[in-house]
C-alpha positions, 0 to 999 in steps of 0.5 A: 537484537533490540534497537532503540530510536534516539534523537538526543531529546529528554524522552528517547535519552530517558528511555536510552538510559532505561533500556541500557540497564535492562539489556544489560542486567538481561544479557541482551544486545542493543543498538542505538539508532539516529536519523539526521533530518538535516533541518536545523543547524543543530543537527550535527551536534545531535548526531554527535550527542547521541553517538557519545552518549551511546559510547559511553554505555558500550552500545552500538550505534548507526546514524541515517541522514535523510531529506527532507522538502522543507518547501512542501506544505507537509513538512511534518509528515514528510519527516515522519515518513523519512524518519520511520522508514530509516528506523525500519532499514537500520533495523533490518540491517543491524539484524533487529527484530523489536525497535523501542520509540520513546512515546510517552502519555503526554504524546498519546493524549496529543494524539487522541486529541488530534485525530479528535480535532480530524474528525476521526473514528475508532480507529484514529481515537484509539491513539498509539498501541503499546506495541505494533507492526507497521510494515508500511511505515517501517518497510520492515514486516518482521520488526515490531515497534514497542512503546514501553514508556507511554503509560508514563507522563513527560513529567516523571520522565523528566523527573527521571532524567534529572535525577540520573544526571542525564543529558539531552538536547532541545529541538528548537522546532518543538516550540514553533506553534505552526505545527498542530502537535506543538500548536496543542502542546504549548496552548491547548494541553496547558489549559486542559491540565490547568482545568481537568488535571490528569486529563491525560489519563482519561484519554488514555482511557478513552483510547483503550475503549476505542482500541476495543470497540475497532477490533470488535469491527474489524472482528466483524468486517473480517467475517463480512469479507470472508463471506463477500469475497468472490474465491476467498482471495483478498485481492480478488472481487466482492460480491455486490448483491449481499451488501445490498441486505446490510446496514450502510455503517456496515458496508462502511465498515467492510469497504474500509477493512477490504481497503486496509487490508491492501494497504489503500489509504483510508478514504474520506466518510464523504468519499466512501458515502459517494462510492458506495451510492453510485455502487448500490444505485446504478443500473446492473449493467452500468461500468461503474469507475470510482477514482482513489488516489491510489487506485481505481473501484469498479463494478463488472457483472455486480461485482467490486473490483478493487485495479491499480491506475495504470498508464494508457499505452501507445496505441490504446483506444476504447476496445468495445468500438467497432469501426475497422481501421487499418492495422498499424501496430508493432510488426517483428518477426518470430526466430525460434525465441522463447518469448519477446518483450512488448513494453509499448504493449505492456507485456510479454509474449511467449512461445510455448512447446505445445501438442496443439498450435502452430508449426514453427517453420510456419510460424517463422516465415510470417511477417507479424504485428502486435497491437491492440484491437482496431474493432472488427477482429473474429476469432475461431477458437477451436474447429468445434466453435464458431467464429465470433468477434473479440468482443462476444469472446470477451464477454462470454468469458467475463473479461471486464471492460477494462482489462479488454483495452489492455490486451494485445492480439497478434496477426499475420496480415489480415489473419488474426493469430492470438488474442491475449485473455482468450487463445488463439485462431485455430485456422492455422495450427499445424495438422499432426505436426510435431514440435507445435508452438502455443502464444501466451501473454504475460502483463507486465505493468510498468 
């Protein structure tokens, strides 16, 4: 199933009338798809046009009303967005697979020039590819985005639609400067044409070359990461020390190709300069904590961790401080469940049959409390393992800082039963018992 995006302006009504004949000389089913922003008062009579206009040719036609802040300084982007995922769930829903837009040359030369305007770098200049998945904007990873017109100028399109007697509507926001594409459209590419003629092409040009020259750096980044990559995972750590040996528009490259690939926004240049300062610069056992928008960057043992913010929790405190305070804590007692929520704490806890662990009827006479570390707590692994601090524990088995202040422990009264990352006190596992009950912790993060 092919669907076409369609506002009822000349480009998309060009295209509509293009792709109606190809899928029918083709055999091939197309649906029309509308999104009703509700910003102008003309809206309705767009919906109304489009719909008969797709009547009129037999096709199908979906419609999804969105809204809009038209209070907030981003407006044009806000709607894009809106726009996008719509487009992405009408298509999911009518069963297509490829969603035809109607950007022309005159768009990607708009589009070239204002990322110029940003200060961007290859891959903001290579503009808008002739087709793509966008699985983030669309919300939709099976649907491809395919842009059929945009080796054709506006001009010849609208030389098209008035040759074939089509109909469209004006946007009366189209001409409102205060926008930068319209600001560029109605004052800028005028005085570019009227200078350089057929400057669009020439920019279409230029972004084809920038097109080639980022996949030549993803093509590089991608086997930097490949080799960084502490156990292959993408979202696993990067080894430090080899970026060390790298040119810094290298380690640029990698840390925004990492970052793409987790779908982060794309830092600034001055942002990631700063990053990647504090990174190489710091002393080897320092805690390093960059903050993104959307995440945290930290270094632990000379390597770069890419954590998610997450909320602090009741009851949180610095885990590394060893004062000794009071338990406090959620108290609850064990009934032969599988496993108890602990939202305040951020997870689950499960109880496991096990060959080694504690008895159940034991386990079910002990009044318990969950909480996090107070400083002071030990923990005896195994018979075989000395009694250590959670702290030493933790080290030892290279739990960053970070991830410690997040995991609960478990105690009856004064005895410790169970640290979450590391096991639990073998001082009261039960001796040949059969029928043994193992913890386990299961983050949940809200």
């Amino acid at each position: 199933m092919i669907a076409i995006a369609c506002s009822g302006g000349l480009d998309s009504m060009a295209l509509l009338h293009l792709a109606a004949r190809w899928c029918q000389e083709h055999g091939n089913p197309l649906h029309v798809l509308h999104v009703h922003h509700g910003l102008s008062s003309n809206a309705d009579a767009w919906e109304r046009h489009v719909e008969s206009s797709s009547a009129a040719l037999g096709l199908g036609f979906a419609v999804r009303r969105v809204q809009v802040d038209s209070a907030g300084a981003g407006l044009e982007a806000a709607a894009r967005k809106l726009r996008y995922r719509a487009l992405g769930d009408m298509c999911r829903e009518a069963g297509a697979n490829l969603l035809l837009t109607a950007h022309h040359l005159d768009d990607q030369a708009e589009t070239v020039l204002l990322q110029l305007l940003r200060g961007s770098g290859p891959a903001g200049l290579s503009g808008m590819d002739a087709a793509n998945s966008a699985p983030e904007l669309l919300g939709n990873p099976d649907l491809v985005m395919a842009r059929p017109l945009l080796p054709l100028a506006r001009a010849e399109l609208e030389a098209y639609a008035r040759d074939a007697g089509l109909d469209w509507v004006d946007d009366e926001s189209n001409v409102d400067t205060r926008y930068a594409r319209n600001a560029l459209r109605h004052t800028v590419m005028p005085a570019l044409n009227q200078a350089f003629p057929g400057f669009q092409q020439r920019f279409a040009r230029s972004a084809a070359h920038a097109q080639s020259a980022q996949r030549l750096l993803t093509e590089l980044a991608e086997g930097d990461l490949a080799a960084l990559l502490v156990d292959g995972a993408i979202d696993g750590a990067i080894d430090i020390a080899p970026l060390r040996t790298m040119s810094l528009d290298r380690v640029y490259n990698l840390l925004r190709h990492w970052f793409a690939r987790q779908s982060l926004a794309m830092p600034s240049t001055a942002w990631l300069a700063e990053m990647v300062a504090q990174l190489l610069e710091a002393r080897s056992d320092a805690q390093l904590l960059v903050t993104h928008p959307a995440c945290h960057i930290r270094r632990h043992r000379d390597r770069l961790y890419i954590t998610p913010k997450l909320a602090d929790l009741p009851g949180m405190r610095d885990p590394d401080d060893e004062g000794v305070l009071e338990k406090e804590g959620a108290a609850f007692r064990w009934q032969g469940e599988a496993q108890l929520a602990f939202p305040d704490y951020g997870g689950v806890l499960h109880f496991d049959a096990a060959e080694t662990g504690f008895d159940p009827a034991w386990l079910r006479a002990q009044p318990l409390t969950i909480d996090f570390r107070k400083g002071g707590e030990r923990l005896k692994l195994a018979h075989n393992r000395p009694t250590r601090p959670l702290k030493a524990h933790y080290q030892a088995a290279g739990v960053p800082a970070w991830e410690r202040a997040r995991l609960p422990i478990v105690s009856s009264g004064r005895d410790l039963l169970f640290a979450a990352g590391l096991g639990m006190d073998c001082h009261h596992f039960s001796a040949g018992a059969t029928g043994a009950i193992s913890l386990r912790w299961e983050a949940k993060p809200e």
